[in-house]
N, C-alpha and C positions, 0 to 999 in steps of 0.2 A: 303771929308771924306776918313780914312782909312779903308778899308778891308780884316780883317786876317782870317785865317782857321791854326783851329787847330785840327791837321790831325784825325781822326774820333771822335771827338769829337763836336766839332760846328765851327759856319762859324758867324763872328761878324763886326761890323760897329761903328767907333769911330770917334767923331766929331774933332774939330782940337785942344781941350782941353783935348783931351785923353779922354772925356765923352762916356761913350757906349752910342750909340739909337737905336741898333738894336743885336738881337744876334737870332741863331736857334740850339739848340741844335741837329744834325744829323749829320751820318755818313761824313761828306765834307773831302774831300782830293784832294790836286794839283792844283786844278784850280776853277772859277766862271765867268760867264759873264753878266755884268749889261746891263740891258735891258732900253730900253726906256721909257716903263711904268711903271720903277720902281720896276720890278721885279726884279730879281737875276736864272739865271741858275747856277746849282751845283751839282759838280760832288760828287757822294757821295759810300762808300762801301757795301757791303751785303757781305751773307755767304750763299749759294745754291747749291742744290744738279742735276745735270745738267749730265745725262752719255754721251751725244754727246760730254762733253767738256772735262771731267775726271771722273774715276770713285770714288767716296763720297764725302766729303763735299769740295767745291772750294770758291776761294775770286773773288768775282767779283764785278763791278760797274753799277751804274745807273745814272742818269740827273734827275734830279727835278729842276720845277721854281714855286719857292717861292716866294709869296707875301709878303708885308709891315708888314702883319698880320700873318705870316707863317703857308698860307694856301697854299697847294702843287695844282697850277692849271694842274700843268701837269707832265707826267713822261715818263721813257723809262728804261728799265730794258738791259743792254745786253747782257744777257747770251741765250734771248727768239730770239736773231737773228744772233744765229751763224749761222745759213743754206744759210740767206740772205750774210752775208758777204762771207762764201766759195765758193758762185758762182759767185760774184765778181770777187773776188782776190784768188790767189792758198793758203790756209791758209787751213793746214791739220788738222784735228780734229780726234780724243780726243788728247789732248796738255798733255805734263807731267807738266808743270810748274801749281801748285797750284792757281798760282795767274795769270790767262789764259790772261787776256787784257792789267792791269794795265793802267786803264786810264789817259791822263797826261794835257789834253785839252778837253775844249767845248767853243765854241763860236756859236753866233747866227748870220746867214748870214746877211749880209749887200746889201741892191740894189746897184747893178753893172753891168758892159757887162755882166758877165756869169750869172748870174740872165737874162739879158733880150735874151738871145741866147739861154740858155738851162734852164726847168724848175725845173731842179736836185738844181740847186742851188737860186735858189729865196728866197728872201729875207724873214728872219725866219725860212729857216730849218736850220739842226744843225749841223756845222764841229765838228768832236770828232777824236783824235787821241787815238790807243791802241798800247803801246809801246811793250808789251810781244808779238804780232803777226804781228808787222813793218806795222803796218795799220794805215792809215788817211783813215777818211768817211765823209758823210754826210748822216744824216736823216732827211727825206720828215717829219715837224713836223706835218699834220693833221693824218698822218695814221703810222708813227712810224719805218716805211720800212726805212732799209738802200736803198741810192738808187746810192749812188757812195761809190765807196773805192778803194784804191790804194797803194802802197809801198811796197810788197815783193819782196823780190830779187834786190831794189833798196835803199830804207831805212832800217835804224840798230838802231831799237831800238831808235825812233826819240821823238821830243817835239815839240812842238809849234806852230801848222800850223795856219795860219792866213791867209784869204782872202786878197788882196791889193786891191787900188780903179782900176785897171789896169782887176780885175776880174783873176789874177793870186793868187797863195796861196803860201806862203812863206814857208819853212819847217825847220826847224834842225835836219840837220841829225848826229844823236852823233857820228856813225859808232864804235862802239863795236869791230867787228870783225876785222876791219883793223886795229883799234886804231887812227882813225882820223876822222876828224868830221867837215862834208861841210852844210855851207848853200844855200839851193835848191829855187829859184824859178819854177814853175812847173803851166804850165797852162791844168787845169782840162780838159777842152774842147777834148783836143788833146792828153793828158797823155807824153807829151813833155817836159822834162827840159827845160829852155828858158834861163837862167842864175846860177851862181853857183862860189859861194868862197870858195876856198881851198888854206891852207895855204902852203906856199913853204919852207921846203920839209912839205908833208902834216901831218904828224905825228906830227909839231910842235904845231899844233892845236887842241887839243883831251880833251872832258867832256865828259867822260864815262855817268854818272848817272844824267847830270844835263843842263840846259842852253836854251836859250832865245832869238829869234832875234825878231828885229823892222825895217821897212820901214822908213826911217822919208821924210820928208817935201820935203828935199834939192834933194832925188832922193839915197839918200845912206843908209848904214844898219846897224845898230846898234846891236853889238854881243857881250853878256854874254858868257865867258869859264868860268863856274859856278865853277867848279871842282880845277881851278886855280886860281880861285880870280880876275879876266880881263877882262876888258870892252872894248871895242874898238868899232871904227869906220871906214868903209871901204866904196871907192867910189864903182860904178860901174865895174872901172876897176880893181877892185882888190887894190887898193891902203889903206894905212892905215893914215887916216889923223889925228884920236886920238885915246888917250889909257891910261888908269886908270888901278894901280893895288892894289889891295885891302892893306894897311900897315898893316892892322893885320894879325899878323901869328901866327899860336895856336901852343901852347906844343907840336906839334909833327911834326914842323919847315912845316904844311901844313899852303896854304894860299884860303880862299875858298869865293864865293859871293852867 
């Protein structure tokens, strides 16, 4: 089945005849992760009044896992754990940016090494990326606590992070500031970069606002430059063994995926 969100408005499920069987009308934006019991984690918007974050009304995000029957078994609000993520990671509060987090990911941990080494990441808490404060985390899912987070001063405004079976977490980092944009693997355990593709000269690789990697099978990684329309495939050592570029180009001679 297909799974679209359309951005705060609802989050839908279509069978391979374009049949809807499922839809929820709520706040969903950016991301969801299908559960094994059949639930759906999703990232969704609010509007709250928050003076630790800014002072009057700000946009911020929450997680809900929704049932079959879109009954919400569970939730996490983040605007209630700035405190916990500034003592983490150095991430200065009250933020001027209105739209404080912008969340771009949630996924639900997978059992792995860092699951059975450290109990920060066991299987069922929750990686969440927030793009507007260069933050990846994890929430401990029975009590709600951020209990890892990481990326200031090293991520720009990233997307994507994904555990591997390796117990490392993959990252995009779009890099804004530079205008070039690497992807990080990063083992949580030790807060160590372990690998990392950057294009030569680096600049020639840059998705400001958008983009997506994958691990696959073979050991290699699979990279969206959203922004450019470009798919590609790169080994380990940096090599590029394929590359798709989007033929459509819109009216305003951009080309984008």
């Amino acid at each position: 089945h297909l799974v679209a969100i359309i951005k705060d408005v609802m989050i839908l499920e279509l069978d391979w005849d374009s049949k809807l069987v499922w839809k929820a009308e709520i706040t969903a934006h950016h991301d969801f992760d299908q559960l094994e019991n059949g639930n759906k984690l999703v990232v969704c918007r609010e509007y709250v009044v928050n003076e630790a974050l800014r002072p009057g009304e700000l946009k911020s995000d929450y997680i809900v896992e929704l049932t079959t029957e879109n009954k919400v078994v569970w939730e996490w609000h983040a605007d209630q754990h700035v405190n916990e993520i500034a003592k983490l990671v150095p991430v200065k509060f009250p933020l001027a940016n209105q739209d404080w987090g912008h969340m771009n990911t949630v996924e639900s941990l997978p059992d792995g090494p860092a699951a059975r080494q450290d109990a920060r990441f066991k299987a069922g808490n929750v990686l969440f990326s927030c793009r507007n404060i260069n933050t990846i985390g994890v929430i401990e899912r029975e009590n709600g606590k951020v209990v890892w987070a990481w990326g200031p001063g090293t991520l720009d405004r990233q997307h994507m992070p994904t555990m591997l079976p390796n117990g490392h977490i993959l990252v995009y980092d779009n890099g804004n500031t530079l205008k070039r944009t690497r992807i990080l693997e990063l083992d949580p355990l030790t807060g160590k970069i372990v690998w990392q593709y950057q294009a030569d000269p680096p600049t020639s690789f840059y998705s400001p606002t958008r983009g997506s990697n994958q691990r696959l099978p073979n050991g290699n990684t699979l990279i969206a430059e959203s922004d450019s329309g470009r798919l590609f495939e790169v080994t380990p050592e940096g090599e590029i063994v394929w590359e798709f570029l989007n033929p459509d180009i819109q009216p305003n001679d951009e080309r984008k995926s």
